[in-house]
C-alpha positions in Angstrom: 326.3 262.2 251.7 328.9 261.6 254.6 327.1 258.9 257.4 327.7 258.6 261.4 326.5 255.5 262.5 325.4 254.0 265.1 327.0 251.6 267.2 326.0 248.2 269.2 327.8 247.5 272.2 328.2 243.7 271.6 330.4 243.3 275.2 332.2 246.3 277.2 329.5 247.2 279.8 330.9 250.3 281.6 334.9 249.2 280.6 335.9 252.0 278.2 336.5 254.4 281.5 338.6 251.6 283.7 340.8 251.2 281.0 339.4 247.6 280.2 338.0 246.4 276.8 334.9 245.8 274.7 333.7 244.6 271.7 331.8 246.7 269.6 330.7 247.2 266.2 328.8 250.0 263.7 325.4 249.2 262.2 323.6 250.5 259.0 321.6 253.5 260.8 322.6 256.5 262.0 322.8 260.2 260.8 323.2 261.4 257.3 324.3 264.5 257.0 325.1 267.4 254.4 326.5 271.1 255.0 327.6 274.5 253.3 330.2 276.6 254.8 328.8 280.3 255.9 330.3 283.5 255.8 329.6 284.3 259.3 329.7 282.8 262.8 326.3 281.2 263.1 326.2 277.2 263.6 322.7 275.9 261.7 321.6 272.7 262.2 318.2 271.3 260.8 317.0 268.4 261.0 314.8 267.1 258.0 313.2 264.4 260.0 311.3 266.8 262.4 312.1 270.3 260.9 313.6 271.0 264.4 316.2 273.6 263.8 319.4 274.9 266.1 321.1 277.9 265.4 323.9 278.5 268.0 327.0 281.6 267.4 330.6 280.1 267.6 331.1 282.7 270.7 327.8 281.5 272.2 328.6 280.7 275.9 324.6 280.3 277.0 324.1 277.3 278.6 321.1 275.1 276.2 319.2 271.9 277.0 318.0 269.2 274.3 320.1 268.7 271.5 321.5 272.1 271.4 323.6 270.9 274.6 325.7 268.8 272.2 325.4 271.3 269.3 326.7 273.7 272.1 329.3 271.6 273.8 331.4 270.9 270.7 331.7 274.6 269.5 332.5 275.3 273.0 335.7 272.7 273.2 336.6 273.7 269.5 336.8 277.0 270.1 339.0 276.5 273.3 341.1 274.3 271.7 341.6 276.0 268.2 340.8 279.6 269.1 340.5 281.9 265.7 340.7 278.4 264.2 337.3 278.2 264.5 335.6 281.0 263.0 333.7 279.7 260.2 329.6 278.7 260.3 328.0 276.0 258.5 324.6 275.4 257.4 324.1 271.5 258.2 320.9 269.5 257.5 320.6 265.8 258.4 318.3 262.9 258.4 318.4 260.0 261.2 317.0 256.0 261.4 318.6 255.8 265.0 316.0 255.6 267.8 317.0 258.7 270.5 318.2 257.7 273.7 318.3 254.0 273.2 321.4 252.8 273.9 322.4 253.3 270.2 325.0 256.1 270.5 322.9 258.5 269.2 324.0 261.6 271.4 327.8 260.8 270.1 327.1 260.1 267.0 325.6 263.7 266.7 328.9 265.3 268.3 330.6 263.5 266.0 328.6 264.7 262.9 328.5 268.0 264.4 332.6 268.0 265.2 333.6 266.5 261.5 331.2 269.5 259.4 333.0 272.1 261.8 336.0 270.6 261.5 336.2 270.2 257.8 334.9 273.5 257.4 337.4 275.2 259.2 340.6 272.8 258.2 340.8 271.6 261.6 343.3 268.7 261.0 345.5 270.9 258.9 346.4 272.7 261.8 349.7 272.8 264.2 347.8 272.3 266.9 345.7 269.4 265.6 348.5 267.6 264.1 350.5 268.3 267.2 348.1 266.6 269.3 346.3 264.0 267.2 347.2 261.5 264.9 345.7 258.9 263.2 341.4 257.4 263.8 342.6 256.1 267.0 343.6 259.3 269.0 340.6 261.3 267.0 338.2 258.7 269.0 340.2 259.5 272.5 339.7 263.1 271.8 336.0 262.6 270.5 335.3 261.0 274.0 336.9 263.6 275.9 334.7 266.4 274.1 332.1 264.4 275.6 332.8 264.1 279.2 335.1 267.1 279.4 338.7 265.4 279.8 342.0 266.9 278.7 343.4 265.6 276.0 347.3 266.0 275.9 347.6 269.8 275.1 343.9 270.0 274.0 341.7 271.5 277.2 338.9 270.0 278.7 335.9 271.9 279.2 332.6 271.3 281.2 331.5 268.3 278.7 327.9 267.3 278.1 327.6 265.7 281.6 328.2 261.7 281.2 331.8 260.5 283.1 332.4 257.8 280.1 335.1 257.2 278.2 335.5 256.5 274.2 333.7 253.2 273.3 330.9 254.6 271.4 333.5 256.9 270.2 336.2 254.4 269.0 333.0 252.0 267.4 331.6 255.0 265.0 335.4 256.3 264.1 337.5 252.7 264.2 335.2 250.6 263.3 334.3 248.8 260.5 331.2 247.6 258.7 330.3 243.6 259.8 333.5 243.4 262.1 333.5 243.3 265.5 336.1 245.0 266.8 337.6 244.4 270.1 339.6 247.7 271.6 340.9 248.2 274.5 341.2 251.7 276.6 343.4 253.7 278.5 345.1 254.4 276.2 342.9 253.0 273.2 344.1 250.7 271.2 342.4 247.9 268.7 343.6 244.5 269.9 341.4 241.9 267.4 339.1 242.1 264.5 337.1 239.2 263.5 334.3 239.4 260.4 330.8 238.6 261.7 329.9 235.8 259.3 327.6 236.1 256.5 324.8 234.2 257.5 324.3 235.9 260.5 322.7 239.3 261.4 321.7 241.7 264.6 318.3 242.5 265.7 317.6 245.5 268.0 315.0 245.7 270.3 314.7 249.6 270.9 312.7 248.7 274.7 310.5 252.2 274.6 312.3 253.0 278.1 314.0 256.0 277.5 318.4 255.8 278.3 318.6 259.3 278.6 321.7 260.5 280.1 319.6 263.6 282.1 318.6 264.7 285.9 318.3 261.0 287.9 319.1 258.8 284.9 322.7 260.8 284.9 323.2 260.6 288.2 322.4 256.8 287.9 325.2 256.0 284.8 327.4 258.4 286.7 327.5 256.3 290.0 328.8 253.6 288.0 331.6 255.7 287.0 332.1 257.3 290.5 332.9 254.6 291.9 335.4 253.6 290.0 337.4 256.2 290.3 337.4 256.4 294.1 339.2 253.0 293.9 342.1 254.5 292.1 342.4 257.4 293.8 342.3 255.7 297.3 345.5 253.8 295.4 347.1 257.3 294.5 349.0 256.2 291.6 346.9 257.4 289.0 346.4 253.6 287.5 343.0 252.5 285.7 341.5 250.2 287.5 342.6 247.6 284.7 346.4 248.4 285.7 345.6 247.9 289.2 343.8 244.3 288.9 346.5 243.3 286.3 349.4 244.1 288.9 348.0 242.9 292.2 344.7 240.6 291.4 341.1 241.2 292.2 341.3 239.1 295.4 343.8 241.7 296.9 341.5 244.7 295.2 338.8 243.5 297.0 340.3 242.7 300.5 341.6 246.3 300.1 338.4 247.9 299.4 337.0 246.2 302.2 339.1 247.9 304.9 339.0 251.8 303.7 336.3 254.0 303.7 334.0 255.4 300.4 331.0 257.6 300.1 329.7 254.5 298.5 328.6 251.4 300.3 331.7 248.7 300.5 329.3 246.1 298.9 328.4 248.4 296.4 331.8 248.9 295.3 332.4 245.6 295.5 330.4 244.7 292.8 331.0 247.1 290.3 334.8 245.8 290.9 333.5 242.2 290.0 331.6 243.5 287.2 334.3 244.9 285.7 336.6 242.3 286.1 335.0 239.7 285.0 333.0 241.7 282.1 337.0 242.6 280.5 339.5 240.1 281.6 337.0 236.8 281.8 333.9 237.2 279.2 335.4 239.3 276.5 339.1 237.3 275.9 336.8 234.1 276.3 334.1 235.5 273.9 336.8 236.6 271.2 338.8 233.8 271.0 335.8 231.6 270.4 334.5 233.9 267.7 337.9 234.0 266.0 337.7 230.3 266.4 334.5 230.3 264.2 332.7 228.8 267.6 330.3 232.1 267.1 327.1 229.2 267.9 329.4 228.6 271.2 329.4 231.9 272.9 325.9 232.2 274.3 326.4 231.4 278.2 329.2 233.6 278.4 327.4 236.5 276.8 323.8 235.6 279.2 326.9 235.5 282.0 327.7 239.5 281.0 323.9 240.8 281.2 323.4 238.7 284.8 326.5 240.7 286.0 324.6 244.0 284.9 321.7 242.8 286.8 323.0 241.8 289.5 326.5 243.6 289.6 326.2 246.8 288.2 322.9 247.2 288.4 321.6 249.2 285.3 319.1 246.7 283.9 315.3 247.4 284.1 312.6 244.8 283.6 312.1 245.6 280.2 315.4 245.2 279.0 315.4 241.8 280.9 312.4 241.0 279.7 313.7 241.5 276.0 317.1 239.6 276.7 315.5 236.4 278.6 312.6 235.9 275.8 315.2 236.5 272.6 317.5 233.5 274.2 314.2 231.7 274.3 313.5 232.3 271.2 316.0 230.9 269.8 319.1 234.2 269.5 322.9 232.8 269.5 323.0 235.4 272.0 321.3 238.4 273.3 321.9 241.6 275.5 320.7 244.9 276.9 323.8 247.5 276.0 324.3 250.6 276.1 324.3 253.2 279.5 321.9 250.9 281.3 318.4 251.9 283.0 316.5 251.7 279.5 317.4 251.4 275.9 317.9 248.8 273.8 318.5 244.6 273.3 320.6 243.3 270.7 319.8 239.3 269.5 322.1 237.8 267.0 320.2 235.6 264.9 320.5 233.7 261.7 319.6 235.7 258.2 317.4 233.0 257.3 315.5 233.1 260.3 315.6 237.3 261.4 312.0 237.4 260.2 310.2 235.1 261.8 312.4 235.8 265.2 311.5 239.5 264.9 308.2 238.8 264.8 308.3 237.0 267.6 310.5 238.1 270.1 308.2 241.9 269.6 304.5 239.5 269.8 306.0 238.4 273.3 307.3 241.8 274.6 304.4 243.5 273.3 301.9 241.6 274.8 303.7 242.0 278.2 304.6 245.8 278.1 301.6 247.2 276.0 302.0 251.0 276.9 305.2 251.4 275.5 306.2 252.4 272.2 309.2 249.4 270.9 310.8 249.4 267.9 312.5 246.4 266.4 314.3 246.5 263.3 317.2 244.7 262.0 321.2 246.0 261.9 323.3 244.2 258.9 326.8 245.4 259.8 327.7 244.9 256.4 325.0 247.0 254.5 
């Protein structure tokens, strides 16, 4: 059966959209999926884990909440792009291990499931429009993302999106990426700068932290700022430069003096520190981080990567106590290195561990967090990239 995974966020806190860089790589868990082309204009989704079914028309232009949203969004931007294109149905049943709304790229690994049945149903990529507009894994991952937040891609019109002003990390991990390798890309435009194989002996454990990442009502708003933000820095600058471009041509110092003497909606200080997050998080962690894994130093890269969840904390300000909770008592434990990924405000805790030791550390690190946050229901399980 064709598999989306999942994704863990192993450094890139809010980059993709700045045009900085992360690290990322796929896991074993995420959605299998099988489908049968229809005769008709109907869009079936079932899912066998819940028996939850969606049935949306191609020329359905209703607005839908829950997981119809996504089902929704993707005919919608299909359609616009392809027109008659698009004009064949699918009956599509799937099974999923990833926990919903944990930081886990659930939601886009669904669009993605969702865009490929559609799209190999209908011959998408055979198309002169397709081929015009998007070649190889790489630009498919751009245009992924920008079904999701609603961008234009080249000739390929945006449309209303699902809601979240991201860019393509998720998107980039679950289409570029590759099994045990963590991949470091870079965005705007994307491109793969390293890959480096995650030695054997060493594995992932997620802490799923029973908070709920969901990108809806206040939570939205909340990841949005981030992203809000950002972008009235490069528009105040006019030039239409990512923020990467514009600390890599005239320094943060200068960014942030400038800042400092024009006006936002957002508090100066505020916007001061998602700069610093940013900057630090892609041109300071992540080059450090990657050359000491390539280096085989992976027992080495701890600090830098307890350096990257502080800056959420206190930076960018999307950590809860739970997920701190999860990251402080995993380095205590013992992890080579641990943190919260993902949108923020919820989700999940990576800890990379030795193989030989996942066991015991799982049992652990969820005895300590359980015993502190009782009411809430956790999940821990392990991710071998290489299963």
């Amino acid at each position: 059966m064709p598999f989306v995974p999942g994704r863990i966020e192993f450094l890139g806190k809010h980059t993709d959209y700045c045009g900085g860089e992360s690290i990322v790589c796929p896991i074993d868990r995420g959605f299998s999926y099988d489908f049968a082309v229809r005769d008709d204009a109907i869009v079936s989704i079932t899912s066998l884990d819940s028996g939850e079914k969606i049935a949306i028309r191609l020329d359905d232009s209703d607005p839908h909440s829950g997981p119809a949203r996504y089902v929704a969004e993707v005919i919608r931007r299909l359609r616009a792009n392809f027109g008659r294109g698009l004009h064949r149905g699918i009956d599509l049943e799937f099974r999923s291990d990833l926990p919903q709304a944990a930081g886990l790229s659930s939601s886009s690994a669904l669009m993605i499931m969702i865009f490929n049945a559609l799209s190999d149903a209908n011959r998408l990529s055979e198309s002169e429009v397709f081929q015009n507009n998007v070649s190889g894994e790489l630009e498919l991952a751009e245009y992924l993302g920008c079904i999701e937040n609603g961008q234009t891609f080249r000739e390929l019109t945006g449309s209303a999106g699902v809601g979240t002003f991201g860019g393509s990390q998720d998107h980039a991990a679950i289409v570029a990426g590759r099994p045990g390798i963590l991949t470091r890309f870079a965005f705007g435009p994307l491109r793969k700068r390293s890959e480096v194989q995650i030695p054997d002996e060493y594995c992932f454990i997620v802490a799923s932290s029973g908070v709920v990442a969901e990108k809806t009502g206040a939570a939205l708003e909340k990841y949005n700022r981030a992203s809000r933000m950002v972008t009235e820095v490069v528009r105040a600058f006019g030039n239409g430069k990512t923020l990467a471009n514009l600390i890599a041509e005239i320094g943060i110092a200068e960014l942030e003096q400038t800042i400092r003497s024009r006006q936002f909606d957002f508090p100066i200080e505020d916007m001061i520190k998602r700069v610093r997050q940013f900057y630090e998080e892609s041109f300071e962690i992540i080059p450090a981080v990657a050359e000491l894994i390539s280096e085989w130093r992976i027992e080495t890269i701890g600090e830098l990567v307890d350096r990257s969840q502080s800056n959420a904390e206190r930076l960018l300000g999307n950590q809860v106590d739970e997920t701190i909770c999860l990251q402080r008592t995993a380095r205590e434990l013992g992890a080579i290195a641990a943190s919260a990924f993902g949108a923020g405000f919820g989700g999940s805790v990576y800890a990379l561990v030795r193989k030989s030791e996942a066991e015991s550390f799982t049992s652990a690190w969820s005895d300590v967090y359980r015993a502190r946050f009782p009411n809430l229901r956790a999940e821990f399980f392990p991710a071998f990239p290489d299963s």
